[in-house]
SEDO-843559 format. One record per atom (N, C-alpha, C, O, CB): atom name; residue number from 0; x, y, z negated. Coordinates in Angstrom, 3 decimals, padded with zeros to 6 digits. Glycine has a CB too. Layout:
REM residues N
{fido "CA"; NUM; {X; Y; Z}}
...
END
This chain:
REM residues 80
{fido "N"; 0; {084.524; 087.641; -103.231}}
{fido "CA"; 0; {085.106; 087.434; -101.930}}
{fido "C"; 0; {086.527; 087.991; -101.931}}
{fido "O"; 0; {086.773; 089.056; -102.496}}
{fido "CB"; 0; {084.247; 088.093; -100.830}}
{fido "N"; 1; {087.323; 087.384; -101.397}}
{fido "CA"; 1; {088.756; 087.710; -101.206}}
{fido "C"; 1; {089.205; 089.130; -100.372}}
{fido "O"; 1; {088.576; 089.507; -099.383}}
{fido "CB"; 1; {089.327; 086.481; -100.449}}
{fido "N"; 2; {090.037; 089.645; -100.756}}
{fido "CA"; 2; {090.200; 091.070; -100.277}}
{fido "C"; 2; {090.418; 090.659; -098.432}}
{fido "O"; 2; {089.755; 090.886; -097.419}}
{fido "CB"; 2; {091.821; 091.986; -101.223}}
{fido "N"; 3; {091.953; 089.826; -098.789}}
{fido "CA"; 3; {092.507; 089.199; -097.197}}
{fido "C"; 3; {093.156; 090.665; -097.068}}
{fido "O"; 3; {092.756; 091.486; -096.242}}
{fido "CB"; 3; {091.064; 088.611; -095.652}}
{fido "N"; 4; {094.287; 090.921; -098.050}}
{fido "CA"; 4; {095.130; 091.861; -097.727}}
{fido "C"; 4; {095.713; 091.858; -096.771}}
{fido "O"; 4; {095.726; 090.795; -096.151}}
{fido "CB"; 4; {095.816; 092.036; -098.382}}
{fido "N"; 5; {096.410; 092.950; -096.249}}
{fido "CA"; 5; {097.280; 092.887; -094.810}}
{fido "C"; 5; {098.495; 093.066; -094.659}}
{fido "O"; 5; {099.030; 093.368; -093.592}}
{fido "CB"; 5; {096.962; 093.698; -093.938}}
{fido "N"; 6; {099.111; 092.879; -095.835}}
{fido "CA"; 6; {100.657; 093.109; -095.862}}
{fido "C"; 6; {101.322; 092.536; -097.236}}
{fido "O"; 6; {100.932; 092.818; -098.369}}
{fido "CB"; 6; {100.983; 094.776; -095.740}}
{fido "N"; 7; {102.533; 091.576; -096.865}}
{fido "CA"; 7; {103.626; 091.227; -098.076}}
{fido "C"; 7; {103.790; 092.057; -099.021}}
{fido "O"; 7; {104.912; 092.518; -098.808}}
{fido "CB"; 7; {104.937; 091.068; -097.690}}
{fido "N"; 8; {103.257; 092.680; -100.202}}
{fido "CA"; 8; {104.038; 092.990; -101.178}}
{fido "C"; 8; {105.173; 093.201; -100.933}}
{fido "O"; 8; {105.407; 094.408; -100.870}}
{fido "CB"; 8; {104.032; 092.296; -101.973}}
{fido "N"; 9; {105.937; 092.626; -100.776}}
{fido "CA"; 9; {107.281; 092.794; -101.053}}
{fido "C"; 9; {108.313; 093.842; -099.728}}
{fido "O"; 9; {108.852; 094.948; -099.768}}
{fido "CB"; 9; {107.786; 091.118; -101.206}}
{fido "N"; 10; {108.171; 092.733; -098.640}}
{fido "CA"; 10; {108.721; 092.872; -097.565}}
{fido "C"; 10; {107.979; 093.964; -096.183}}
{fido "O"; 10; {108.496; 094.352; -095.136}}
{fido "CB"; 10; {108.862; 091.453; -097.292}}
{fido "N"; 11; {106.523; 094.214; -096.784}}
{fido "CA"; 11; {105.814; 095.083; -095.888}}
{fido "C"; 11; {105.324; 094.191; -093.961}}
{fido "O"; 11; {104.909; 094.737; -092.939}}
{fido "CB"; 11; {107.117; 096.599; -095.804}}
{fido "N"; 12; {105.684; 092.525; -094.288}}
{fido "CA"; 12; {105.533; 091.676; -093.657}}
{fido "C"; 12; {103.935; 092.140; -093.007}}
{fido "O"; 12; {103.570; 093.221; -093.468}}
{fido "CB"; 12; {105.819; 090.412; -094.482}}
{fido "N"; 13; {103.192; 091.663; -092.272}}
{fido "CA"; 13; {102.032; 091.483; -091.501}}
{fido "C"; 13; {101.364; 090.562; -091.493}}
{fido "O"; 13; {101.508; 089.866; -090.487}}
{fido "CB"; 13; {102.147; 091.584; -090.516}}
{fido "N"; 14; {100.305; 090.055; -092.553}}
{fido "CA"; 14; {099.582; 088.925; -092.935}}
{fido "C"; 14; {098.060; 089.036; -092.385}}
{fido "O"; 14; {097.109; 089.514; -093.004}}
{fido "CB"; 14; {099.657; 088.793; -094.499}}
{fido "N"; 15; {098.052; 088.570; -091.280}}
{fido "CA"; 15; {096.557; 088.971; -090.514}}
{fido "C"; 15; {095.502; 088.228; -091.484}}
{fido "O"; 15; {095.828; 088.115; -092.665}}
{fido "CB"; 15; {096.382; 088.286; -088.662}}
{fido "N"; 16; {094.786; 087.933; -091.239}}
{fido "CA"; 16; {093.171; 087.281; -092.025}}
{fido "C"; 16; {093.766; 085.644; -091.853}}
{fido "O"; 16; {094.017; 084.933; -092.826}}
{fido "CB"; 16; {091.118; 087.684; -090.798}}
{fido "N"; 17; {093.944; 085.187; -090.336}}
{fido "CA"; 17; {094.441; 083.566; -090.463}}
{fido "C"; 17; {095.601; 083.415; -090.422}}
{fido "O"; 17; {096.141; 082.408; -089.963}}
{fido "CB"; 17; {094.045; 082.630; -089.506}}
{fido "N"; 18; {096.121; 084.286; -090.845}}
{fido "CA"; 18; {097.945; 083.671; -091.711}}
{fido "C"; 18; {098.010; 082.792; -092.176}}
{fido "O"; 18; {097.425; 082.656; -093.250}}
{fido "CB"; 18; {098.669; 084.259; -092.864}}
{fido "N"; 19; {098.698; 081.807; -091.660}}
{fido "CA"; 19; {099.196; 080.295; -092.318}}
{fido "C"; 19; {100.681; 080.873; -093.603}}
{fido "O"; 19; {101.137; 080.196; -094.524}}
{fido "CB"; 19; {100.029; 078.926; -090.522}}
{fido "N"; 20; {101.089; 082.273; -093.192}}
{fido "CA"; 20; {101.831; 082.358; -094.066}}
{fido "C"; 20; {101.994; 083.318; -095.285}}
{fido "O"; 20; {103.046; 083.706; -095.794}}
{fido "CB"; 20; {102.593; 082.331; -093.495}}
{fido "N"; 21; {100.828; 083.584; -095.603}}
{fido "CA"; 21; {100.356; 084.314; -096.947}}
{fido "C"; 21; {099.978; 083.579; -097.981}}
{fido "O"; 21; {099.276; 082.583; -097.809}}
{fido "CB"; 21; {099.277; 085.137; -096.788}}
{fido "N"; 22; {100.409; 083.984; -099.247}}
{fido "CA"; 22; {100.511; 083.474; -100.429}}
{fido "C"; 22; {099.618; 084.436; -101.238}}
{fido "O"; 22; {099.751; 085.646; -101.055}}
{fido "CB"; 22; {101.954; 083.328; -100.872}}
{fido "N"; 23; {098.578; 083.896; -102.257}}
{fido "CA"; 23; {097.914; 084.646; -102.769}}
{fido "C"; 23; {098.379; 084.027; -104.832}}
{fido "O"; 23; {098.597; 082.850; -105.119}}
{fido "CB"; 23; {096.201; 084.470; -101.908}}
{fido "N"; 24; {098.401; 085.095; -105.780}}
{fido "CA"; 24; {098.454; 084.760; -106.953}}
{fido "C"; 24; {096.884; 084.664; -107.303}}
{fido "O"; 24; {096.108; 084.807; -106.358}}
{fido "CB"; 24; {099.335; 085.705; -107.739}}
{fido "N"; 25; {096.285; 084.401; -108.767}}
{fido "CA"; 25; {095.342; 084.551; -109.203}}
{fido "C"; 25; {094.505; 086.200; -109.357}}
{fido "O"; 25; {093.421; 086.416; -109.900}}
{fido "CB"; 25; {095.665; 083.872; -110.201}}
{fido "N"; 26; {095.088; 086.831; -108.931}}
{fido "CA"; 26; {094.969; 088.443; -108.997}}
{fido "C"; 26; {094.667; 088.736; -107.585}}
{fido "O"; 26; {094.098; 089.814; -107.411}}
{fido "CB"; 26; {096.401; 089.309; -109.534}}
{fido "N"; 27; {094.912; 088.033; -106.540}}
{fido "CA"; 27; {094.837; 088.343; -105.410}}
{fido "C"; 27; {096.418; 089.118; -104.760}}
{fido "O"; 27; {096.338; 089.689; -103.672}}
{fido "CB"; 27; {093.548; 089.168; -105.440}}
{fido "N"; 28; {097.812; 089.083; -105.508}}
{fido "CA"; 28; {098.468; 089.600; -105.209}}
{fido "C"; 28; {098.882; 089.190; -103.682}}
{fido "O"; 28; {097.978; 088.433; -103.329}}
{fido "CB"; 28; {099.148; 089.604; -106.147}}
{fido "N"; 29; {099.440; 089.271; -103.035}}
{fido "CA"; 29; {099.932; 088.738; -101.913}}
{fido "C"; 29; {101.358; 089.281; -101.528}}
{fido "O"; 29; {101.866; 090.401; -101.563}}
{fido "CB"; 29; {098.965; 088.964; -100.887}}
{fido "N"; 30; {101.831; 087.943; -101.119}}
{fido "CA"; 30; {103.226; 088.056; -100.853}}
{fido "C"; 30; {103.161; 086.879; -099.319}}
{fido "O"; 30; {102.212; 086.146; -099.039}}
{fido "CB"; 30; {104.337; 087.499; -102.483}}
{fido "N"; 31; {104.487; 087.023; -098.528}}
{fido "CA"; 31; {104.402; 086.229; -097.700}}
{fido "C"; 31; {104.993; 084.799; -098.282}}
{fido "O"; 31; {105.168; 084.782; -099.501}}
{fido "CB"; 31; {104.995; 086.808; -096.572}}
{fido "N"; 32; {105.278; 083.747; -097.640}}
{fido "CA"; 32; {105.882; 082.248; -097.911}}
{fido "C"; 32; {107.760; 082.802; -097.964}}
{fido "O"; 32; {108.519; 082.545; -098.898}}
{fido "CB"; 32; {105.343; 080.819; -096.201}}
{fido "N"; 33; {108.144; 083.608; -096.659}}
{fido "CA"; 33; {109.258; 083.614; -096.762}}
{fido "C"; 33; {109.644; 084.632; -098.575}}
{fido "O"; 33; {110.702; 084.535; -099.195}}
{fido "CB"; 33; {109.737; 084.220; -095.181}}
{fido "N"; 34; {108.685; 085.313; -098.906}}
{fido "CA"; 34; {109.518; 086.066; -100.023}}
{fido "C"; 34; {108.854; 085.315; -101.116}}
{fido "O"; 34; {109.434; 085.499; -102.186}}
{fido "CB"; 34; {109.380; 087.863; -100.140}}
{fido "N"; 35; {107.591; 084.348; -101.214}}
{fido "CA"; 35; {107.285; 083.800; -102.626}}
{fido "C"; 35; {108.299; 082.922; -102.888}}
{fido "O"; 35; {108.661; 082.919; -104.065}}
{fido "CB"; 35; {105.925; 083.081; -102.807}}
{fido "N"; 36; {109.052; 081.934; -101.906}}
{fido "CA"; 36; {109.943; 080.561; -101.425}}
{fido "C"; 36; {111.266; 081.018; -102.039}}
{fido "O"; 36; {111.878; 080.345; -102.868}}
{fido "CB"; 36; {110.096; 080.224; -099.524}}
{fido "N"; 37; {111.842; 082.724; -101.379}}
{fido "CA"; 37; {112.826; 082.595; -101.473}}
{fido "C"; 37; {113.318; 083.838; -102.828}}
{fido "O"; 37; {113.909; 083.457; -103.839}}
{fido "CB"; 37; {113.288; 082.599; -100.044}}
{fido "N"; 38; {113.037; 084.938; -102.649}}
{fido "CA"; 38; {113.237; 085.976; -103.959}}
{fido "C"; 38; {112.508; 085.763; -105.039}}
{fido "O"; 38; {112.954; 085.767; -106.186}}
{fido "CB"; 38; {112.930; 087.363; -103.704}}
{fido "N"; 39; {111.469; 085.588; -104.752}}
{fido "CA"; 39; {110.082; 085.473; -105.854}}
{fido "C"; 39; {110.078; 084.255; -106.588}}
{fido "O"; 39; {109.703; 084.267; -107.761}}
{fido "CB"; 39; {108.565; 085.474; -105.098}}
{fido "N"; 40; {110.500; 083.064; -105.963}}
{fido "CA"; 40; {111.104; 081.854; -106.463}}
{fido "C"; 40; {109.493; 081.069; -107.306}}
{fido "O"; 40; {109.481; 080.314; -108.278}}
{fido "CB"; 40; {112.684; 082.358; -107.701}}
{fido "N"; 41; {108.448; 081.526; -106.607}}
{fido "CA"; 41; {107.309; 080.897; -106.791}}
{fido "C"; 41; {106.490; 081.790; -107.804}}
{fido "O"; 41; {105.330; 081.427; -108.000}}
{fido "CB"; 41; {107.572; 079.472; -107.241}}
{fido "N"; 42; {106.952; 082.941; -108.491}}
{fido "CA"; 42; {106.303; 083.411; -109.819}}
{fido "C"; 42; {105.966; 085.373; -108.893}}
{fido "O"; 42; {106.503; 086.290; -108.272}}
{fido "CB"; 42; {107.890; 083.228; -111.723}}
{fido "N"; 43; {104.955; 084.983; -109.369}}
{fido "CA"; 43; {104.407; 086.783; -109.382}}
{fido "C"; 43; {105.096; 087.836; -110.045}}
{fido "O"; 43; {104.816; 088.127; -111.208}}
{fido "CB"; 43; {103.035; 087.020; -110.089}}
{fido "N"; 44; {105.895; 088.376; -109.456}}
{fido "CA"; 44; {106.173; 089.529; -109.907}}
{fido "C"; 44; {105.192; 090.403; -110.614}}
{fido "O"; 44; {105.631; 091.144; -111.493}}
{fido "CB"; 44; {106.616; 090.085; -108.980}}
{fido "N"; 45; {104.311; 090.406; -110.424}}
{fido "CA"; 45; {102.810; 091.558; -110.865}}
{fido "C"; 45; {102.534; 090.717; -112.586}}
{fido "O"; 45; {102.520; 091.186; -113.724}}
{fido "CB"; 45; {100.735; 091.232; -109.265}}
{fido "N"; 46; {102.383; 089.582; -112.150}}
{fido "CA"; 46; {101.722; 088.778; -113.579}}
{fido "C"; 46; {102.088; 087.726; -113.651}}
{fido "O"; 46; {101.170; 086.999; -114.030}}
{fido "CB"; 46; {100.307; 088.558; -113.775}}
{fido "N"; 47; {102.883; 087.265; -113.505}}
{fido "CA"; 47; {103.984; 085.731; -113.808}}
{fido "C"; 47; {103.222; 084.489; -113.446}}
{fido "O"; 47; {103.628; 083.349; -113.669}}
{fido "CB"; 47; {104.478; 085.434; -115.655}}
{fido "N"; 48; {102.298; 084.741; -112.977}}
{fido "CA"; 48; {101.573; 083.266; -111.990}}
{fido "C"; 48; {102.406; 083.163; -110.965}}
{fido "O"; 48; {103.405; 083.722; -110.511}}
{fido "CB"; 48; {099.890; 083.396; -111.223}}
{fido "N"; 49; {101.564; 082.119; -110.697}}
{fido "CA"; 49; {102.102; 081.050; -109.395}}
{fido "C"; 49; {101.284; 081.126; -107.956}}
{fido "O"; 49; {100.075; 081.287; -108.124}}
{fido "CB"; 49; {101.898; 079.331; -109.919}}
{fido "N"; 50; {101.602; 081.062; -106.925}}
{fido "CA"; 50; {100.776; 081.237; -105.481}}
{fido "C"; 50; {100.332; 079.908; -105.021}}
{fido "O"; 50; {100.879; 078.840; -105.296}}
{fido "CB"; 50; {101.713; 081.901; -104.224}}
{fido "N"; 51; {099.098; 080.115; -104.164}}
{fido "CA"; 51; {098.430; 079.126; -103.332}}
{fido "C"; 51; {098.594; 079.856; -102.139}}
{fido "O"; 51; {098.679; 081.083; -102.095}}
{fido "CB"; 51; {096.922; 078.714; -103.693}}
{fido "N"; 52; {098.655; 078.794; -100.791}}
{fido "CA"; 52; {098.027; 079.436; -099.907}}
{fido "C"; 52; {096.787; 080.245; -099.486}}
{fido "O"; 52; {095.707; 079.753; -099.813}}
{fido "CB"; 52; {098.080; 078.878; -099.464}}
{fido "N"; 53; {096.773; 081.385; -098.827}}
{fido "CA"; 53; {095.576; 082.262; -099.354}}
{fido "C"; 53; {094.366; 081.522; -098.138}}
{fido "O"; 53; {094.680; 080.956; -097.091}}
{fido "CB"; 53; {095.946; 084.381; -099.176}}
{fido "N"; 54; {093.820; 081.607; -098.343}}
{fido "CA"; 54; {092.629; 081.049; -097.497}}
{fido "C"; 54; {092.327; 081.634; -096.754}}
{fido "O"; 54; {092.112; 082.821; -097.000}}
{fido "CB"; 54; {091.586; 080.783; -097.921}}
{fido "N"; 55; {092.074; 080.909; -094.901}}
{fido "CA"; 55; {091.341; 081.761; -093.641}}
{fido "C"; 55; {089.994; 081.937; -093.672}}
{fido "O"; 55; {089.357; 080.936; -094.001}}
{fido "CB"; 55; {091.509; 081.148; -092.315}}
{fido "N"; 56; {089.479; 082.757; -093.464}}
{fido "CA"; 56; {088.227; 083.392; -093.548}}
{fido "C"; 56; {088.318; 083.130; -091.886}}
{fido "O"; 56; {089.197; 083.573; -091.147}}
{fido "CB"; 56; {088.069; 085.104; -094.337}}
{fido "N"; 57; {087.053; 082.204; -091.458}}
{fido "CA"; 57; {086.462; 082.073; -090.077}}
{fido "C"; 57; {086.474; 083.099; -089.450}}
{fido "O"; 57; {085.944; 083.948; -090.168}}
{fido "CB"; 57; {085.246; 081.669; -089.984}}
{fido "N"; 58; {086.872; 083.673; -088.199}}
{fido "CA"; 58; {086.669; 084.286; -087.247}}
{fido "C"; 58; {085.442; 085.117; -086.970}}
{fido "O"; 58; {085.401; 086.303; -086.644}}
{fido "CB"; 58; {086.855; 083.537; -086.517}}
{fido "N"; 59; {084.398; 084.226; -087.169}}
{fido "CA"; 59; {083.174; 084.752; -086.878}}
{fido "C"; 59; {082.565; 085.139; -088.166}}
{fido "O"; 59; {081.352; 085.075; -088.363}}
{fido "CB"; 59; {082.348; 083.821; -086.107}}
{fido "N"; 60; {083.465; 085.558; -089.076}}
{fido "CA"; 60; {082.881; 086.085; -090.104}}
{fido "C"; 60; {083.623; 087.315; -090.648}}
{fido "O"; 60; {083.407; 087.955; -091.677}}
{fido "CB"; 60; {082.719; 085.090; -091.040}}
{fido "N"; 61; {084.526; 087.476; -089.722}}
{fido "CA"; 61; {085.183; 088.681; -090.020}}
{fido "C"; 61; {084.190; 090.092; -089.438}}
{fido "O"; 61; {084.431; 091.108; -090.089}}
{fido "CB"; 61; {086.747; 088.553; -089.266}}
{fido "N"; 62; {083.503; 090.208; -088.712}}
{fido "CA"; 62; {082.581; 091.307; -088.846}}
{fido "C"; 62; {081.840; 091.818; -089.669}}
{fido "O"; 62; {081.529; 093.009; -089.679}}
{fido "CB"; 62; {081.972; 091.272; -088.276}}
{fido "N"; 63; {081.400; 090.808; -090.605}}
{fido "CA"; 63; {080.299; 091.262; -091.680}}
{fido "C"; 63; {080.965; 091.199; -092.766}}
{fido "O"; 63; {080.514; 091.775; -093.757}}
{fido "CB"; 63; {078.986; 090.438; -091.839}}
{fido "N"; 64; {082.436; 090.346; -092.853}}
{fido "CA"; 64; {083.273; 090.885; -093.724}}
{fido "C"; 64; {084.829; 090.813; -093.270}}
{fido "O"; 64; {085.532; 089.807; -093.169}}
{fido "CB"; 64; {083.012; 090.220; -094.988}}
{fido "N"; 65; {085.062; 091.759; -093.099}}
{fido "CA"; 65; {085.925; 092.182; -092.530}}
{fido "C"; 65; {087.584; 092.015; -093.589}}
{fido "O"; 65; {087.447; 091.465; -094.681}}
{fido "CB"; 65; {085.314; 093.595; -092.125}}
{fido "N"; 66; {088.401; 092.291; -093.361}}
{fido "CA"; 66; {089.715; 092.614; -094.090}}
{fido "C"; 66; {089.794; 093.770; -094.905}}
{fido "O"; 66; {089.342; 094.851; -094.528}}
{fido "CB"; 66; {090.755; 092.762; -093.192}}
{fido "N"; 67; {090.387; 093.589; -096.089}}
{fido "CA"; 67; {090.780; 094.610; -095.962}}
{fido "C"; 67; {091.665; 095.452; -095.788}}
{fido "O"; 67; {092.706; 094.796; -095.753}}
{fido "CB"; 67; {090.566; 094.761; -096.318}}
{fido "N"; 68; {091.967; 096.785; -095.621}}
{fido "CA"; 68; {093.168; 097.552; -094.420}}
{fido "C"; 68; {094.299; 098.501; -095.555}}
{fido "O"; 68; {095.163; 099.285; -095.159}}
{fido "CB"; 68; {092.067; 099.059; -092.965}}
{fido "N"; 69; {094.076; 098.253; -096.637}}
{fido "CA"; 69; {094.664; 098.776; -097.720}}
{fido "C"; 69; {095.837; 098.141; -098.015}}
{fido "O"; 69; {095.760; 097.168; -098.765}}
{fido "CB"; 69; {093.873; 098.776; -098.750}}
{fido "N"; 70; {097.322; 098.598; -097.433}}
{fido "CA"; 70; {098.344; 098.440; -097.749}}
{fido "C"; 70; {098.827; 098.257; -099.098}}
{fido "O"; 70; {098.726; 099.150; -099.940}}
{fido "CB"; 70; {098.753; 099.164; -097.264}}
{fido "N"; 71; {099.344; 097.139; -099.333}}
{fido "CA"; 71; {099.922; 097.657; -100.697}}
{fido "C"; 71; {101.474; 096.906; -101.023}}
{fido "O"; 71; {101.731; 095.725; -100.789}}
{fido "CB"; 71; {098.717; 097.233; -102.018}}
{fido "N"; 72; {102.427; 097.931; -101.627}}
{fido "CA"; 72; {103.490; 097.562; -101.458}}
{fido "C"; 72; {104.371; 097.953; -102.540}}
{fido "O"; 72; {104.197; 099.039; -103.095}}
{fido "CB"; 72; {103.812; 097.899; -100.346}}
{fido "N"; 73; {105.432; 097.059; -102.940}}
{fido "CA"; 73; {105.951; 097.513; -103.976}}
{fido "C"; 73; {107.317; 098.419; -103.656}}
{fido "O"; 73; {108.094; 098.117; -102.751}}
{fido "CB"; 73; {106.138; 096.360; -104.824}}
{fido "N"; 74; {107.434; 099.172; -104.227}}
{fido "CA"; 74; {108.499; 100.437; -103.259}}
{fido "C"; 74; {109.867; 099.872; -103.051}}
{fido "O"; 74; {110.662; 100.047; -102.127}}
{fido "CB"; 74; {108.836; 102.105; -104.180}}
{fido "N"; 75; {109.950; 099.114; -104.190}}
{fido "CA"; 75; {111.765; 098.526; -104.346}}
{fido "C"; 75; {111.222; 097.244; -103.872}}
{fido "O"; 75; {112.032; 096.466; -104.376}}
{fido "CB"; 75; {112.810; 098.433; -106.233}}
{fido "N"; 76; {110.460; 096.591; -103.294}}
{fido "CA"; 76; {110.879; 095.284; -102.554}}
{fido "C"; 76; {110.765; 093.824; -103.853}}
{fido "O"; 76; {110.510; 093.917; -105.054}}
{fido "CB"; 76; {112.796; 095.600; -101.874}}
{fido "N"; 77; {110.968; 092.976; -103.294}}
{fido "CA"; 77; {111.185; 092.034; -103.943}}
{fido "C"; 77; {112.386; 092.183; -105.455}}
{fido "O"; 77; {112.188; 091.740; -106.586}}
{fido "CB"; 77; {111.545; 091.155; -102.817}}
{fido "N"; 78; {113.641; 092.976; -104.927}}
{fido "CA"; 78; {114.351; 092.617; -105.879}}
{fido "C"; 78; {113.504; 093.383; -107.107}}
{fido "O"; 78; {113.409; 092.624; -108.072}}
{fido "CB"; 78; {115.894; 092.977; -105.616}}
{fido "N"; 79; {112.930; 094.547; -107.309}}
{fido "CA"; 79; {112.259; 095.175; -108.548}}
{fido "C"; 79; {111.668; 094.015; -110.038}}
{fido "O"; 79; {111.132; 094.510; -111.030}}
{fido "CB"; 79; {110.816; 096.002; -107.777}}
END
């Protein structure tokens, strides 16, 4: 099951569970659309893959699985 991180990598952006604008790598990294599009230039910084849109997890299924609330961020930002 997908973590459904809560924040851009990069930019420290706010990617709720039905974000139309979160980008997920094969690792589960997450970045938003504005920093995979424009700094990131489509490639993972973490592991040199490529992003999909990350997938919404139904509403009514966020109780029994919930998000998770674990920030994670890279200190220098996109340009690193």
């Amino acid at each position: 099951m997908l973590e459904l991180r809560p924040n851009c990598e990069c930019c420290d952006r706010d990617l709720p569970f039905d974000s139309a604008e979160a980008r997920i790598c094969t690792f589960e990294c997450t970045f938003c659309a504005g920093c995979v599009d424009g700094a990131l230039k489509g490639v993972c910084p973490n592991c040199g893959g490529g992003f999909v849109p990350r997938p919404i997890r139904p509403a009514r299924l966020m109780e029994k699985y919930p998000a998770s609330t674990k920030r994670v961020l890279k200190p220098a930002g996109c340009a690193a």
